[in-house]
C-alpha positions as a LaTeX table, in Angstrom:
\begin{tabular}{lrrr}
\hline
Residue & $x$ (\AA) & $y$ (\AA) & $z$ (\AA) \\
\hline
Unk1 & 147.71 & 90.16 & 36.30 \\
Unk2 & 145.73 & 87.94 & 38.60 \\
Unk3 & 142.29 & 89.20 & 39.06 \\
Unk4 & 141.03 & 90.11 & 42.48 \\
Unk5 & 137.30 & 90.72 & 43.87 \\
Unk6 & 135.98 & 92.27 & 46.93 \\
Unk7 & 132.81 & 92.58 & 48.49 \\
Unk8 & 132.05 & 95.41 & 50.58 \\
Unk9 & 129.71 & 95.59 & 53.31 \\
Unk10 & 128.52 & 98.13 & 55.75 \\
Unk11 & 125.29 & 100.13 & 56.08 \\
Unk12 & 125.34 & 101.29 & 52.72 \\
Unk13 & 122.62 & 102.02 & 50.71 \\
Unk14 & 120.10 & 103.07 & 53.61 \\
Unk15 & 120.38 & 106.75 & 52.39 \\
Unk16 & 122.89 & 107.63 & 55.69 \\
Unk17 & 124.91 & 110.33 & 54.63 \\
Unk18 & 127.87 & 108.89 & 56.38 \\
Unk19 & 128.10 & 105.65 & 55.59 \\
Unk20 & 128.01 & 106.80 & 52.15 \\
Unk21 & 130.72 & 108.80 & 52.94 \\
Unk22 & 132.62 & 105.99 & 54.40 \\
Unk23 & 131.71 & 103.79 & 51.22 \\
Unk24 & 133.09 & 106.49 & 48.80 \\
Unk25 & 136.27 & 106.63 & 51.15 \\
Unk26 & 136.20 & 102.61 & 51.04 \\
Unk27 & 136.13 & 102.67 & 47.35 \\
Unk28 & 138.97 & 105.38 & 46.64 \\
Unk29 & 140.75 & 103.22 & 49.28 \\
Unk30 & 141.07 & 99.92 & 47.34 \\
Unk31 & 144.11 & 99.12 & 44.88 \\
Unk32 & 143.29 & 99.88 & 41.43 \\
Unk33 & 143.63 & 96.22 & 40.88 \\
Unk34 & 140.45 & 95.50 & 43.01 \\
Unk35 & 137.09 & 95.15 & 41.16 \\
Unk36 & 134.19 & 96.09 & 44.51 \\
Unk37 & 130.98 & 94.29 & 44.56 \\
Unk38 & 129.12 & 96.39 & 47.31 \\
Unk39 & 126.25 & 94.89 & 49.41 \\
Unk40 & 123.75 & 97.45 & 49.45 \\
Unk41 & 119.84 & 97.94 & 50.76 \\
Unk42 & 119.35 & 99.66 & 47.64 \\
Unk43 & 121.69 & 97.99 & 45.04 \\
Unk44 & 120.07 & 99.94 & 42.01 \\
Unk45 & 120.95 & 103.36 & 43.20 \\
Unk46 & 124.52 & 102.40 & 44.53 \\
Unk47 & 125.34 & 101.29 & 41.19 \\
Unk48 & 124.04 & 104.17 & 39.55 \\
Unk49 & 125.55 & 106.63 & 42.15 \\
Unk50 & 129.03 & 105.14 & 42.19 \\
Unk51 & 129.63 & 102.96 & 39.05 \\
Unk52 & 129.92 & 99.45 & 40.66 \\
Unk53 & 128.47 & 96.43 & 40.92 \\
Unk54 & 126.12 & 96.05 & 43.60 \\
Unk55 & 123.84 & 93.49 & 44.98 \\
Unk56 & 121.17 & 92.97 & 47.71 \\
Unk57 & 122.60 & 92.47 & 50.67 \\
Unk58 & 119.32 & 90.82 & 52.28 \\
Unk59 & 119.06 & 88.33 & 49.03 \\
Unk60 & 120.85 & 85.48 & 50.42 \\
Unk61 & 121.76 & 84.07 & 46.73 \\
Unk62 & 123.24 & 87.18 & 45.33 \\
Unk63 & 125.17 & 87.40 & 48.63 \\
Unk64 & 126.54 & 83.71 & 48.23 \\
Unk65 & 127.18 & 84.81 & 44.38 \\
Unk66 & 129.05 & 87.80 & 45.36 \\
Unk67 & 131.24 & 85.83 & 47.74 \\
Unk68 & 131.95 & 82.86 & 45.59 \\
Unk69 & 133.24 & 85.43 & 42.68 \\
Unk70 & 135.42 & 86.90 & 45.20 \\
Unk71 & 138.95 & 86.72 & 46.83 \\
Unk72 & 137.89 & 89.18 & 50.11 \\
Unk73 & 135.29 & 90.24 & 52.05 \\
Unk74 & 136.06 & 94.06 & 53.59 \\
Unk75 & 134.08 & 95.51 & 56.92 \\
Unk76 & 134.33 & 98.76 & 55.53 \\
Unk77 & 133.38 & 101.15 & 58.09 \\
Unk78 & 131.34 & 102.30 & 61.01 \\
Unk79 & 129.41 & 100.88 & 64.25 \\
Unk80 & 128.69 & 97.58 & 62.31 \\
Unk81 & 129.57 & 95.61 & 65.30 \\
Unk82 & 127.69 & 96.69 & 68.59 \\
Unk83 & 124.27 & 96.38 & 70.47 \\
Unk84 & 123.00 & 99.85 & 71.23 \\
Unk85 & 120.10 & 99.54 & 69.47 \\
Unk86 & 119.99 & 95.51 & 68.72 \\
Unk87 & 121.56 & 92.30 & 67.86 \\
Unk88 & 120.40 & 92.29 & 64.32 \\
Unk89 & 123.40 & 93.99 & 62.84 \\
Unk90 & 125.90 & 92.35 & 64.77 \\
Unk91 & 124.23 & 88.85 & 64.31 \\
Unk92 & 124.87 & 89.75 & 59.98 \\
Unk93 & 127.86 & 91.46 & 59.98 \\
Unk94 & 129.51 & 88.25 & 62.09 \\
Unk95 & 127.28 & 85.50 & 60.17 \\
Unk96 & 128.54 & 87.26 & 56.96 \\
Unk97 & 132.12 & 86.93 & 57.76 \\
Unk98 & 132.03 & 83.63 & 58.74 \\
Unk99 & 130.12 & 82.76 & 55.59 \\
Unk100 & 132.71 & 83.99 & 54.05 \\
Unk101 & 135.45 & 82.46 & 55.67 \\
Unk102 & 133.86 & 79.08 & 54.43 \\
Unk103 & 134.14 & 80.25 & 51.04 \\
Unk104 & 137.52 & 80.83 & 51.63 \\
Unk105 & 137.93 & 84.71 & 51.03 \\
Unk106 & 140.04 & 86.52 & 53.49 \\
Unk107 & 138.44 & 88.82 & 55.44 \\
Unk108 & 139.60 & 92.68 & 56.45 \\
Unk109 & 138.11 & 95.29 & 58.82 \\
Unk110 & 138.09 & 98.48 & 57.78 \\
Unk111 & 137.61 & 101.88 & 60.44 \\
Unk112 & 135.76 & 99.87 & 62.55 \\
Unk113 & 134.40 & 101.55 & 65.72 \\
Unk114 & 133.48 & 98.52 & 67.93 \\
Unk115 & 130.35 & 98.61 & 70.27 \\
Unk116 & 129.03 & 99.51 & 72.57 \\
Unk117 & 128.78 & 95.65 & 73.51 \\
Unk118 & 126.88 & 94.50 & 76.60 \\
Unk119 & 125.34 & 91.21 & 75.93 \\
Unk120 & 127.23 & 88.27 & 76.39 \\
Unk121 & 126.08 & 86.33 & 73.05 \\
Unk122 & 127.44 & 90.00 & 71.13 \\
Unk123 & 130.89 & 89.83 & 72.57 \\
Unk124 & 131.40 & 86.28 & 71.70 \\
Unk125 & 130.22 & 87.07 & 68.02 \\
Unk126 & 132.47 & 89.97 & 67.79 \\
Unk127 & 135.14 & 88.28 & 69.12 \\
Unk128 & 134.98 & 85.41 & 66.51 \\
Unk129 & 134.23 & 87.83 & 63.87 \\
Unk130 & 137.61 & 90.30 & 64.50 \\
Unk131 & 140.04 & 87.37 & 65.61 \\
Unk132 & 139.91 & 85.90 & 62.00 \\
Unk133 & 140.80 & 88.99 & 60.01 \\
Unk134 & 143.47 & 88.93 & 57.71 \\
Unk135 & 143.86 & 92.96 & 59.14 \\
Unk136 & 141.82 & 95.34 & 61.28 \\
Unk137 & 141.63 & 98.87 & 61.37 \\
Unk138 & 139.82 & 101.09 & 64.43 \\
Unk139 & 138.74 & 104.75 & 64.21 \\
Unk140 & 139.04 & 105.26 & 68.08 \\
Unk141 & 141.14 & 104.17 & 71.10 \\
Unk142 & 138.04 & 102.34 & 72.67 \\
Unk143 & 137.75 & 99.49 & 69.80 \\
Unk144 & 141.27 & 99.27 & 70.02 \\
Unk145 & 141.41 & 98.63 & 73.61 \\
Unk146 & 138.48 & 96.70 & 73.20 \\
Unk147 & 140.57 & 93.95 & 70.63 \\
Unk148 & 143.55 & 94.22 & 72.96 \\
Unk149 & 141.68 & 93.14 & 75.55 \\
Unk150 & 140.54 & 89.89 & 73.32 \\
Unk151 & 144.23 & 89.34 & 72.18 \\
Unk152 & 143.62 & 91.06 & 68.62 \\
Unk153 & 146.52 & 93.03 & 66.68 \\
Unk154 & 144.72 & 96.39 & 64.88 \\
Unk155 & 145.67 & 99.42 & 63.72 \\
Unk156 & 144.09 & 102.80 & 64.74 \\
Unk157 & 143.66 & 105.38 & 62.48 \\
Unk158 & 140.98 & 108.77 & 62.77 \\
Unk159 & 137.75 & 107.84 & 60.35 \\
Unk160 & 138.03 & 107.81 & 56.51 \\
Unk161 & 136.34 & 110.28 & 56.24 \\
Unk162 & 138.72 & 113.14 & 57.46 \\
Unk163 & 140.28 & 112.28 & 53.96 \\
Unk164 & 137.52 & 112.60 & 51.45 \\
Unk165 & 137.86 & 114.68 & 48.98 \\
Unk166 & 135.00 & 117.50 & 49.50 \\
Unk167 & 133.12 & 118.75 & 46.13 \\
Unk168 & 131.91 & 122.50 & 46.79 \\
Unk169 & 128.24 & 123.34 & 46.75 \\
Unk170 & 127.94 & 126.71 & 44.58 \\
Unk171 & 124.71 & 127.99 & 46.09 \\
Unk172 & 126.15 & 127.93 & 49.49 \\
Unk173 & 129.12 & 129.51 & 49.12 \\
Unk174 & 126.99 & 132.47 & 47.63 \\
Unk175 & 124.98 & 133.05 & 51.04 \\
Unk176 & 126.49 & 135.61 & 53.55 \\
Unk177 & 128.04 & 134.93 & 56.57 \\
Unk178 & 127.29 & 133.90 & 59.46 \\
Unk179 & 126.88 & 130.40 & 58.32 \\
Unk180 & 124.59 & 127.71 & 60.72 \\
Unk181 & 124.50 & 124.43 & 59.55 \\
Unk182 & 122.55 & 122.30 & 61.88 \\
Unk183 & 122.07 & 118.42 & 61.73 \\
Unk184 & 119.79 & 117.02 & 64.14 \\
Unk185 & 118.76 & 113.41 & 63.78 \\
Unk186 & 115.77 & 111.24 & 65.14 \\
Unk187 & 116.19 & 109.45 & 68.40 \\
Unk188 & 113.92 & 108.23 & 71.38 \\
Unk189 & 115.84 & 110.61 & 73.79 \\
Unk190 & 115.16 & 113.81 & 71.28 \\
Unk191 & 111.70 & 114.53 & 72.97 \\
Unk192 & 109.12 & 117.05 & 71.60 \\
Unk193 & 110.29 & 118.30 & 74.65 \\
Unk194 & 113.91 & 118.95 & 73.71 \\
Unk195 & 113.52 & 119.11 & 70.31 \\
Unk196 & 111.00 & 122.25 & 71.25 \\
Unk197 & 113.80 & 123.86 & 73.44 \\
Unk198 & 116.63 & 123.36 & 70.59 \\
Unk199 & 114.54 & 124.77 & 68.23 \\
Unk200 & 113.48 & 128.03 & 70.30 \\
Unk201 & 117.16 & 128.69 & 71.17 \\
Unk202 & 117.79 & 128.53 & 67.51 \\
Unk203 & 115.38 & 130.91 & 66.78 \\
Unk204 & 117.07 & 133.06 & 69.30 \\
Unk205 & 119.94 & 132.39 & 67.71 \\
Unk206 & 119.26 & 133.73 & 64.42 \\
Unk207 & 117.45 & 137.05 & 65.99 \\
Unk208 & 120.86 & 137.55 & 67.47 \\
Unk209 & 122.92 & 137.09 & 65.38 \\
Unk210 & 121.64 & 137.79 & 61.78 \\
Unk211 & 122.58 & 134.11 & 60.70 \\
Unk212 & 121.72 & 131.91 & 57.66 \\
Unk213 & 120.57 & 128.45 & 58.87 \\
Unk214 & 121.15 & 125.25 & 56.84 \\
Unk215 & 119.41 & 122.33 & 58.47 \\
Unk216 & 120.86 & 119.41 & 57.06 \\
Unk217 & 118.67 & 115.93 & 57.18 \\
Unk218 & 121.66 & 113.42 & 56.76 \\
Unk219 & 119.20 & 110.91 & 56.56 \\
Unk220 & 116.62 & 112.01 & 55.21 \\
Unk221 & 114.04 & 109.53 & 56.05 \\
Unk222 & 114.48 & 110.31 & 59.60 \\
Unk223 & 115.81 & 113.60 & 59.49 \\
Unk224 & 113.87 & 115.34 & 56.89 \\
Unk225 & 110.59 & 115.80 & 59.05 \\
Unk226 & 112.97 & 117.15 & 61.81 \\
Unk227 & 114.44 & 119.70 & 59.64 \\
Unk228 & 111.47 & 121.12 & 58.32 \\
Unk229 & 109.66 & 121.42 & 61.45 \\
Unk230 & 112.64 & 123.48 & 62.27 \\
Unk231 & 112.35 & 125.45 & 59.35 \\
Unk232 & 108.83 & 126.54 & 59.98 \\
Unk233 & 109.71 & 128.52 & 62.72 \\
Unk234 & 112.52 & 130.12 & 61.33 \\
Unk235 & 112.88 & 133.55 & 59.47 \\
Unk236 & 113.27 & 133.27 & 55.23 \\
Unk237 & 116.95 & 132.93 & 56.16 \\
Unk238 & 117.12 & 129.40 & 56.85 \\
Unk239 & 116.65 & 126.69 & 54.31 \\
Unk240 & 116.62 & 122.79 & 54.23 \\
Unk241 & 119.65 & 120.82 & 52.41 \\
Unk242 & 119.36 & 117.64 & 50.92 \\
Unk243 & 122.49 & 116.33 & 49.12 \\
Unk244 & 122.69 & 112.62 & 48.13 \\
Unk245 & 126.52 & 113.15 & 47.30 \\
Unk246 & 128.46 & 112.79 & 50.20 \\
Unk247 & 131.28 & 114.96 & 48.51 \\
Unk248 & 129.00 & 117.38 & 48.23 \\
Unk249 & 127.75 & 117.03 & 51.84 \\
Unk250 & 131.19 & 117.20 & 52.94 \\
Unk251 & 131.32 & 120.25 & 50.60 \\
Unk252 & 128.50 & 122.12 & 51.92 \\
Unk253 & 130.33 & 122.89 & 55.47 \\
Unk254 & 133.08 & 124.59 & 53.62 \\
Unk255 & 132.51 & 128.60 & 54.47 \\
Unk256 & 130.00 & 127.35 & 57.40 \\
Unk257 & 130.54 & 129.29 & 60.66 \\
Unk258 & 129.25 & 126.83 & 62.90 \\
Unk259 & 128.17 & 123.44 & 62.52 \\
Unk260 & 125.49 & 122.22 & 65.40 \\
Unk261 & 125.57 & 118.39 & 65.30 \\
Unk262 & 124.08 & 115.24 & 66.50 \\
Unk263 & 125.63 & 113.06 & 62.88 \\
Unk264 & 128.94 & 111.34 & 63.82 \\
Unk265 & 129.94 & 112.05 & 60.09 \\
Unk266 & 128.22 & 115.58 & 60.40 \\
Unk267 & 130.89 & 116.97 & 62.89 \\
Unk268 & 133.97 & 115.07 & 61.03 \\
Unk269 & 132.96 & 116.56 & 57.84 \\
Unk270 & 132.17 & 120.48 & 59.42 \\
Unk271 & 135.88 & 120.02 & 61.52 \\
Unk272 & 137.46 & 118.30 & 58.37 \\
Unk273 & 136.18 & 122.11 & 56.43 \\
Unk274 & 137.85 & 124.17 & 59.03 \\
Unk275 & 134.59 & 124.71 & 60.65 \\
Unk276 & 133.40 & 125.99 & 64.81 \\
Unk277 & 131.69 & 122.64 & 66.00 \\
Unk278 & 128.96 & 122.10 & 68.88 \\
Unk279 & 128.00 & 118.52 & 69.45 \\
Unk280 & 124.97 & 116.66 & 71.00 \\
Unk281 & 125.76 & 113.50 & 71.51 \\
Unk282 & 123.66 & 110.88 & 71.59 \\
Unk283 & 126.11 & 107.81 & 71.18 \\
Unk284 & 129.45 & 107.14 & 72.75 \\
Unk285 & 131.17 & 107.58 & 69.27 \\
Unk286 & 129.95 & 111.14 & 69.41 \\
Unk287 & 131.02 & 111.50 & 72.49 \\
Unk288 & 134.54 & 110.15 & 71.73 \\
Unk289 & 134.68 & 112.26 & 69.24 \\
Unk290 & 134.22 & 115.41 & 71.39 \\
Unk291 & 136.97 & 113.92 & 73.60 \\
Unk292 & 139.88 & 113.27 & 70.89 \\
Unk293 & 139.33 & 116.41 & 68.57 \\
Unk294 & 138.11 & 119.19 & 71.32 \\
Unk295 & 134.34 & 119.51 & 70.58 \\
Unk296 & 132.39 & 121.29 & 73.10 \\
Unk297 & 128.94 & 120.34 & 73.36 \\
Unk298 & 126.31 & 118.75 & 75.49 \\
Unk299 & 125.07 & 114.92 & 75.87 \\
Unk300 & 121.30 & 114.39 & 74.87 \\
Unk301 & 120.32 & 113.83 & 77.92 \\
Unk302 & 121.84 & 117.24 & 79.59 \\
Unk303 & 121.00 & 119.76 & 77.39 \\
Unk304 & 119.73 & 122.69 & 79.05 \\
Unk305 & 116.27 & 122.76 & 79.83 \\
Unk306 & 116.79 & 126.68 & 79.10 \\
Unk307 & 116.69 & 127.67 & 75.27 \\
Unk308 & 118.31 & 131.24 & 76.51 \\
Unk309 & 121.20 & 129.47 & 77.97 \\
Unk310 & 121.62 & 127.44 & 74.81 \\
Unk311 & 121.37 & 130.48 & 72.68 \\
Unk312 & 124.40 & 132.23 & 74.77 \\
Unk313 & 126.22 & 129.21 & 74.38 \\
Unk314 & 126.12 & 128.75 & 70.98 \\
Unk315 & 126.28 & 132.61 & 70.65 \\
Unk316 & 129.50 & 132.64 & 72.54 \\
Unk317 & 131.12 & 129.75 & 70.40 \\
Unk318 & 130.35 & 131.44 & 67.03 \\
Unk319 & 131.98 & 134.84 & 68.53 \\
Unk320 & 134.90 & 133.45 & 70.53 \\
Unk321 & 135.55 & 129.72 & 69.78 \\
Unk322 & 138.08 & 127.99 & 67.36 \\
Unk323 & 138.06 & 125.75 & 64.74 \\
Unk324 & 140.55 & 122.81 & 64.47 \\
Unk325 & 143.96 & 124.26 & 62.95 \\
Unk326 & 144.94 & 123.82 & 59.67 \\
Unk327 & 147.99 & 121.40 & 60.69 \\
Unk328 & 145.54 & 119.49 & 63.26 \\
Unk329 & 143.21 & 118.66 & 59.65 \\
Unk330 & 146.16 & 118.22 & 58.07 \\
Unk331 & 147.59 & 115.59 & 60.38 \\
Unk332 & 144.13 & 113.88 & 60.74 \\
Unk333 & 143.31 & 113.65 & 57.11 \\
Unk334 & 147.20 & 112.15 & 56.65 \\
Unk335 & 146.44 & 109.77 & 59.45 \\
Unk336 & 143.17 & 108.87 & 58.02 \\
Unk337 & 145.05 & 106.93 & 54.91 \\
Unk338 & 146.56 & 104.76 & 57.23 \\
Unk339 & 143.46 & 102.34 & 56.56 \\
Unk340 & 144.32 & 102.81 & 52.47 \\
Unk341 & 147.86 & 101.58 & 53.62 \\
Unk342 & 146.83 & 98.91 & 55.48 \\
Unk343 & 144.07 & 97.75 & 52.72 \\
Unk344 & 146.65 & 97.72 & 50.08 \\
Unk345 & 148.58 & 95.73 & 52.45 \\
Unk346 & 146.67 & 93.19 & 53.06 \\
Unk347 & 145.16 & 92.46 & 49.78 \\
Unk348 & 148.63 & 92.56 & 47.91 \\
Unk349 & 150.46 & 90.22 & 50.20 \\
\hline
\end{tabular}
């Protein structure tokens, strides 16, 4: 049997809960006749956490290594492609397909969830980066419309991670109910501010309701100091969660009465676990996401400048709201493997 290579890129090894996610999900994706070579910020720890090869994906030689061992280069996952924040990742991601492309692998994108794209030099990158694809694959209706637009066949298919395989987290289960896991995440537009008025209806929250909090950094090197700022004003009931194993993370949510969430990944894994959901978005993914699955919630920008009226809010979720069903996780999680399908696809013909 002929062998085959793949590198896989995405924003792995940056300690994102997610993408890790989506990199486990990438891996249990491939044919069993793929060896991975992952491109990682930390290629040490990937290796160790995973059991692949791994290189640095800022080392320009180990890159061109990688790529000259290997038959295919897979996107796997994400907002790799967009300029919400910068250029930077965008100006890789496309320079690293092309790269490739003059190597001569074939190149695949994986779950991709495509901008948001203003600048003029972005779009013409993406656009050269998607239209030579051997296959895409989007997580939303957006990106899809979005290649459409540009003439590009895809597939759509809800995020990878609906379909990972959760590993339970003993100590949680023990805790009594009500459950709180909240995941709140650094960002320019989280003021002291807000972040002073989220935290005071949570304390409210807890008063009223007797709950155990879980604050959940899901990166910790911007989340952590979040988290336990939180925690400080909290009753002994609450406790900080740090799980490098995104099984586990998925894991935790499992038994979790409501999950308050600013993580993309946060609020797929807590819906995925038959958990209440409350968004605050502070990307358009997020607030896709609240769109295609149901999730109520607030944008950054509008959250109440009340912490009472966030308190009944959230109060009146946990009494009277709804989870997904069990058929709508079903259906998403089967749905979800349509990226394994069309993986398989393209490597094996």
């Amino acid at each position: 049997m002929t062998k085959i290579q793949a590198v896989l890129c995405g924003y792995y090894g940056k300690g994102n809960g997610g993408d890790e996610a989506l990199l486990v999900s990438m891996l249990e994706m491939l044919p069993s006749t793929v060896t991975p070579i992952v491109l990682s910020a930390n290629p040490r720890a990937t290796s160790k956490s995973y059991g692949v090869k791994s290189y640095d994906r800022m080392n320009s030689g180990s890159v061109v290594r990688a790529l000259r061992d290997s038959q295919f280069l897979i996107l796997g996952g994400g907002s790799l492609i967009q300029d919400a924040t910068s250029m930077q990742n965008s100006i890789y991601y496309g320079g690293l397909m092309g790269l490739a492309r003059q190597f001569g692998l074939k190149t695949i994108a994986i779950a991709q969830g495509i901008g948001p794209i203003d600048r003029t030099l972005t779009r013409w990158i993406a656009r050269r980066a998607f239209e030579g694809c051997t296959a895409i694959s989007v997580r939303d209706p957006a990106s899809e419309s979005l290649l459409n637009q540009w003439g590009i066949n895809c597939t759509i298919a809800p995020d990878p991670v609906w379909s990972l395989a959760a590993t339970p987290v003993p100590e949680i289960a023990t805790i009594p109910s009500p459950k709180i896991a909240v995941t709140l995440r650094s960002h320019p537009q989280l003021t002291n501010q807000r972040l002073e008025v989220l935290t005071q209806a949570l304390v409210d929250l807890q008063s009223a309701t007797g709950s155990h909090i879980l604050l959940v950094p899901f990166q910790p090197t911007t989340d952590l100091n979040i988290a336990e700022q939180i925690r400080a004003e909290l009753t002994e009931n609450s406790q900080v969660v740090t799980l490098a194993d995104p099984k586990q993370l998925k894991g935790l949510f499992q038994g979790v009465d409501l999950a308050i969430g600013m993580r993309y990944h946060s609020l797929i894994m807590a819906a995925a676990e038959g958990c209440k959901c409350w968004a605050i978005s502070y990307d358009p993914k997020v607030t896709k996401l609240m769109a295609e699955i149901d999730i109520p919630g607030w944008e950054l920008t509008d959250i109440p400048i009340d912490p009472q009226a966030i308190t009944q809010a959230w109060q009146q979720h946990l009494t009277t709201g709804s989870a997904l069903s069990d058929e709508s996780i079903h259906t998403l999680n089967q749905k979800s493997l349509i990226h394994r399908d069309l993986l398989a696809a393209a490597i094996n013909s």
